[in-house]
C-alpha positions in Angstrom: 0.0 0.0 0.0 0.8 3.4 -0.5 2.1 5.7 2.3 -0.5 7.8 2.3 1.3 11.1 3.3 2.4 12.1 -0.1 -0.5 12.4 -2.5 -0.5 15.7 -3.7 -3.6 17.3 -5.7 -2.9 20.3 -7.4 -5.8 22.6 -8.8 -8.9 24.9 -8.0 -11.7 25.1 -5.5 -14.8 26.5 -6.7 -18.1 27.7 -4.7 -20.7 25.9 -6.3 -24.1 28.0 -5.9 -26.4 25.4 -6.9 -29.7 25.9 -8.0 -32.6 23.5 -8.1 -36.1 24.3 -9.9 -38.2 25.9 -7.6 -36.3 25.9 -4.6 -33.5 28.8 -3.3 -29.9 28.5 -4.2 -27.4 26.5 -1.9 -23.6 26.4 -2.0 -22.2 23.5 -1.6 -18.2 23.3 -1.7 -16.8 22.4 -5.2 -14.2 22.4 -7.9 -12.6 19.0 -9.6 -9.2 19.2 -7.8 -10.3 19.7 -4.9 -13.2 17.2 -5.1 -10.9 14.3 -5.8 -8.4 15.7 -2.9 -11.8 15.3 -0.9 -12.4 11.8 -2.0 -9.0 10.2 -1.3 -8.9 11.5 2.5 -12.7 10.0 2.4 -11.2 6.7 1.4 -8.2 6.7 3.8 -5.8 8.6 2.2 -3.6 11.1 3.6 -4.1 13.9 0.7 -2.6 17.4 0.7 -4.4 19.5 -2.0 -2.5 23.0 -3.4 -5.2 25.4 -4.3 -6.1 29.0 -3.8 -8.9 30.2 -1.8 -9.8 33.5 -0.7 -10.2 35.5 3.1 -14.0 35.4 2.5 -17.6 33.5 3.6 -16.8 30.5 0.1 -12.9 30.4 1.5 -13.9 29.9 4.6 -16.9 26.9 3.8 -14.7 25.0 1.6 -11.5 25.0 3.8 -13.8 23.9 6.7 -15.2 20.9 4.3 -11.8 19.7 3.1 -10.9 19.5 6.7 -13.6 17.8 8.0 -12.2 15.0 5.5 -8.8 15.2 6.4 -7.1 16.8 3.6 -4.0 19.2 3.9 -5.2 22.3 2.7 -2.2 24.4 1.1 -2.2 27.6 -0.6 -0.4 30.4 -2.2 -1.4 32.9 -0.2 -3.2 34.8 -2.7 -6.2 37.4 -1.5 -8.6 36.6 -4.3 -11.7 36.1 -4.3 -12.8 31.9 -4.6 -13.9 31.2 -6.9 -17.8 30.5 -7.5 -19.9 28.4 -10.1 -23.6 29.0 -10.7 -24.5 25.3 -11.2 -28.3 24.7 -12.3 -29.9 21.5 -12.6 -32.7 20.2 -14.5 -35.4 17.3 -13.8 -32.7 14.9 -14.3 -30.0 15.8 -11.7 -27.9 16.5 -15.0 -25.5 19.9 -14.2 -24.9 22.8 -16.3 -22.2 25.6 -15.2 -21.6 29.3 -15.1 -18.4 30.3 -13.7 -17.1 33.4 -11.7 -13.1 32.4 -11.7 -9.4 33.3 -11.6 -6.4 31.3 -11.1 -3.4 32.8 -10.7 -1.6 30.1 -8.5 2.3 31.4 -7.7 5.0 29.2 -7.1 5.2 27.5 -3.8 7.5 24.9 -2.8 6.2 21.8 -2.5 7.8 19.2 0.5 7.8 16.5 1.1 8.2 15.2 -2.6 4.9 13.3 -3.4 4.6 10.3 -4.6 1.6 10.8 -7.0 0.2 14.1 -8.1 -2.9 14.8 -9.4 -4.4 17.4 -11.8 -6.8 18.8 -14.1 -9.9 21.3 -14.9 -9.5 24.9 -14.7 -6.1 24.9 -12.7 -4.5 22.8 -15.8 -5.6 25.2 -18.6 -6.7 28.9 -17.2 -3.4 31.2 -17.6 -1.0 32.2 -15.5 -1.9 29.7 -12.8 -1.6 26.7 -15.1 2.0 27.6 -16.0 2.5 26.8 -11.9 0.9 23.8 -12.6 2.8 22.2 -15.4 5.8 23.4 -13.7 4.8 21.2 -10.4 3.9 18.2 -12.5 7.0 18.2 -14.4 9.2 18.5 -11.3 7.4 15.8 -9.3 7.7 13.2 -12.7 11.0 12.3 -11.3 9.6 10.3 -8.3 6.1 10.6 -8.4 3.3 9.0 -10.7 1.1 11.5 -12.6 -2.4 11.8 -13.3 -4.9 13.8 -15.1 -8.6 14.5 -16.1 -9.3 17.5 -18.2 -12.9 18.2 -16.8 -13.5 20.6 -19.7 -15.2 23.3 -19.4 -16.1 25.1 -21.9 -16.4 28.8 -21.3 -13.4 29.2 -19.4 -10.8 26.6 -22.0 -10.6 30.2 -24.5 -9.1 29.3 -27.8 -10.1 26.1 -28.5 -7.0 24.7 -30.5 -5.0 26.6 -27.7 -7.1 24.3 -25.6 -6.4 21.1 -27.5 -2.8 22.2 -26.9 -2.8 22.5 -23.6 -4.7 19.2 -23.0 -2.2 17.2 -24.9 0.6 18.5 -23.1 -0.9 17.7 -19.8 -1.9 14.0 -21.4 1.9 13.9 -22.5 3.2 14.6 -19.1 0.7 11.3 -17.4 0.9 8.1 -16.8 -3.1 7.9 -16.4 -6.0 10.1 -17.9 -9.5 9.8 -17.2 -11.9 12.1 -19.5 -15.8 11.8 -20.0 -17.0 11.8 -23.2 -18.5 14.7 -22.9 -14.8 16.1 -22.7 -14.1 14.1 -25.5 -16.5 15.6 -27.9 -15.5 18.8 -27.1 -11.9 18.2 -27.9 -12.6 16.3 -30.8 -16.4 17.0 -32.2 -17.3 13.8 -34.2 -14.5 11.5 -33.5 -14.9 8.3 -31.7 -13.9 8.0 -28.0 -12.2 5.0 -28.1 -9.9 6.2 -31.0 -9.1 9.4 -29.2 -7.9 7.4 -26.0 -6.3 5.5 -28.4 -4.5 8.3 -30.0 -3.6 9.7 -26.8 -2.0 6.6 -25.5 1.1 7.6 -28.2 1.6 10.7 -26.4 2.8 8.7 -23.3 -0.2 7.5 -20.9 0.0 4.1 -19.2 -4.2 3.7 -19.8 -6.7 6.4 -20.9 -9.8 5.7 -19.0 -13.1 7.6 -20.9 -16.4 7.4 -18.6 -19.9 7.1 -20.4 -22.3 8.3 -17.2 -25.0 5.8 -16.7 -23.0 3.2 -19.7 -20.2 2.9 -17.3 -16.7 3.4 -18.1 -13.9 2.3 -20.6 -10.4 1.6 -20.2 -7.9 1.5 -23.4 -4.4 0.1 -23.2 -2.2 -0.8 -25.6 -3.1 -4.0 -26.3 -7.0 -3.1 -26.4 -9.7 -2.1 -24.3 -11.6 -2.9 -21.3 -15.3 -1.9 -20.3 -17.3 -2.1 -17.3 -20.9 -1.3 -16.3 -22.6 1.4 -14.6 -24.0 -0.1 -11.5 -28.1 0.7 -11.5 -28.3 3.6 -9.0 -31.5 6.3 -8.5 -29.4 9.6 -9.6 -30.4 12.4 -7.4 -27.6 14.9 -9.5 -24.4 14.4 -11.2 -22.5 16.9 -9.7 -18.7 15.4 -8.8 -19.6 11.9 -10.3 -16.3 12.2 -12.6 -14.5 13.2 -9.2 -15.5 10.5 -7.0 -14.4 8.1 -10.4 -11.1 9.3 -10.2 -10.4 9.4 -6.6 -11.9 5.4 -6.0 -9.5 5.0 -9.8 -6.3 6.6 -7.4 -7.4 4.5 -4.8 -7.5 1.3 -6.2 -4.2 1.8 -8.2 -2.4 2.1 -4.8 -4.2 -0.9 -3.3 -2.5 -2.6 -6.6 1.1 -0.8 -5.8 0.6 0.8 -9.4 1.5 4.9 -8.0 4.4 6.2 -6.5 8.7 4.9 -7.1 8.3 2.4 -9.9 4.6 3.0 -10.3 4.8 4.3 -14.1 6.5 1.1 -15.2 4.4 -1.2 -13.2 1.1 0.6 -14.7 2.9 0.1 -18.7 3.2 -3.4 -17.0 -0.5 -4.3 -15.8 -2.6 -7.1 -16.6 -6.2 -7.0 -17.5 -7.6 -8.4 -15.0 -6.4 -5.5 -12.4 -7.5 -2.4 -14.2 -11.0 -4.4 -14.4 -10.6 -4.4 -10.8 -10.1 -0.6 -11.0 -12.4 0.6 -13.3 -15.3 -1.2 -11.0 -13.8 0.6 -7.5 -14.0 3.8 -10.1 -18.0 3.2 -11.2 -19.1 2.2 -8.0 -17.3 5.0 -6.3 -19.1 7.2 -8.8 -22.4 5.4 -8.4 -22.8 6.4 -4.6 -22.4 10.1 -5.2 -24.7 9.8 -8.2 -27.2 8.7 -5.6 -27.0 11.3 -3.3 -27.1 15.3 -3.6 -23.7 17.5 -4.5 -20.2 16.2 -4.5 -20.3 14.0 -1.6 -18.0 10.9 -2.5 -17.9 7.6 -0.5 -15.8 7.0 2.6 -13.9 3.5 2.5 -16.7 1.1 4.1 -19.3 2.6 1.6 -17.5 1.7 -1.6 -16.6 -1.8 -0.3 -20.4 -1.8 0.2 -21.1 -0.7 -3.0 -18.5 -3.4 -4.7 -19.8 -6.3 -2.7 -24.0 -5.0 -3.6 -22.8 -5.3 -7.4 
């Protein structure tokens, strides 16, 4: 097993102001980054997420939340304001987003070295705070796995060759990437999933994982692919399903020794019958939070629930 002390999560926290039809506006605490920092302390990990989050009322809520679930809250110090998302959500729990944000993350030191780091969404592409970013992951690539989900957003990516860009240079610099297919068709309108994963495996990625919401979740390798199932769940919303995929996705790799010293060539390495093994830790981890309102992931005994129910 991992030592759990050196995870690192690099990226942004957002404010989500949620709104439901017919009902007022709540906040709930948000952002991809930190939603997957949230998930690993949930599931037993010791997790320190880098982030920026301002003096103010959505600061203050989120720092609280990430504590309450164990993870190592570090900033830059910056004053900003958090971030905030307008998040609204129609009869089917599905999300839509409007977003209030700036990430300028400095440089900061970052000690201990981890062993895995973590990154994606806003804090990967939105300029200069990306730059940071990069700068981190390709530091930590020494001694530490990487891994990254581009959680695309639309009205913040700018450019959107510039975004294609950036996206392929973060894929470059992993050893795993999970993207939805919605990410996928925004990338690449019209082009099939699998082939995209496919494609992206060249650039340097152990496994590209692509989930498919309620049709589960597909894993491509180099020698082909592997698909699992969705398990049958009554969705409340979808807001943080991706996250809580990725985080129980982190979590089972450690379980199978596949992050940290070594970890990249063991993941080029693994058999079949493992990332099976992960991909259903990854879809039932997403399944719970699916089945209950807002980015609330599953703590360790609830997804070994989930996995022995399906």
């Amino acid at each position: 097993m991992l030592d759990h002390s050196e995870l690192l999560v690099v990226g942004e926290c957002v404010a989500d102001i949620v709104r439901l039809p017919d009902e007022a506006a709540r906040v709930h605490p948000g952002g991809s980054p930190a939603n997957v920092a949230y998930g690993l302390a949930r599931l037993g990990h010791r997790t320190a997420l880098l982030t920026q989050l301002g003096p103010d009322g959505n600061g203050r809520l989120i720092r609280e939340h990430l504590a309450s679930g164990g993870v190592d809250v570090r900033t830059d110090g910056s004053t900003a304001p958090t971030p905030s998302a307008v998040v609204t959500l129609d009869g089917a729990g599905q999300a839509s987003y409007a977003f209030d944000v700036s990430w300028t993350l400095a440089p900061v030191a970052v000690e201990p070295a981890p062993v895995h780091v973590h990154t994606g969404s806003i804090g990967a592409v939105v300029e200069p705070g990306s730059t940071t970013v990069l700068d981190i992951v390709r530091a930590a690539r020494a001694t530490a796995t990487v891994s990254y989900d581009p959680n695309v957003r639309p009205a913040l990516m700018g450019d959107h060759a510039a975004a294609v860009r950036r996206v392929e240079e973060c894929v470059g610099l992993s050893d795993l990437v999970k993207a939805s297919d919605e990410d996928l068709e925004w990338l690449y309108p019209g082009e099939d999933p699998e082939l995209v994963a496919a494609r992206w495996l060249g650039r340097g990625p152990a496994a590209v994982l692509v989930t498919r919401g309620g049709a589960g979740a597909l894993a491509v390798l180099p020698g082909g692919h592997i698909t699992v199932q969705a398990p049958v769940v009554d969705v409340v919303d979808t807001v943080g399903a991706g996250d809580a995929f990725m985080s129980g996705t982190l979590h089972a790799l450690a379980a199978h020794g596949l992050l940290g010293p070594g970890g990249r060539d063991r993941l080029h390495a693994v058999d079949r019958d493992t990332v099976t093994d992960v991909l259903r830790h990854a879809v039932a981890s997403a399944a719970v939070t699916v089945s209950r309102a807002g980015a609330n992931p599953p703590g360790a005994d609830e997804l070994r629930e989930a996995l022995a129910d399906n």
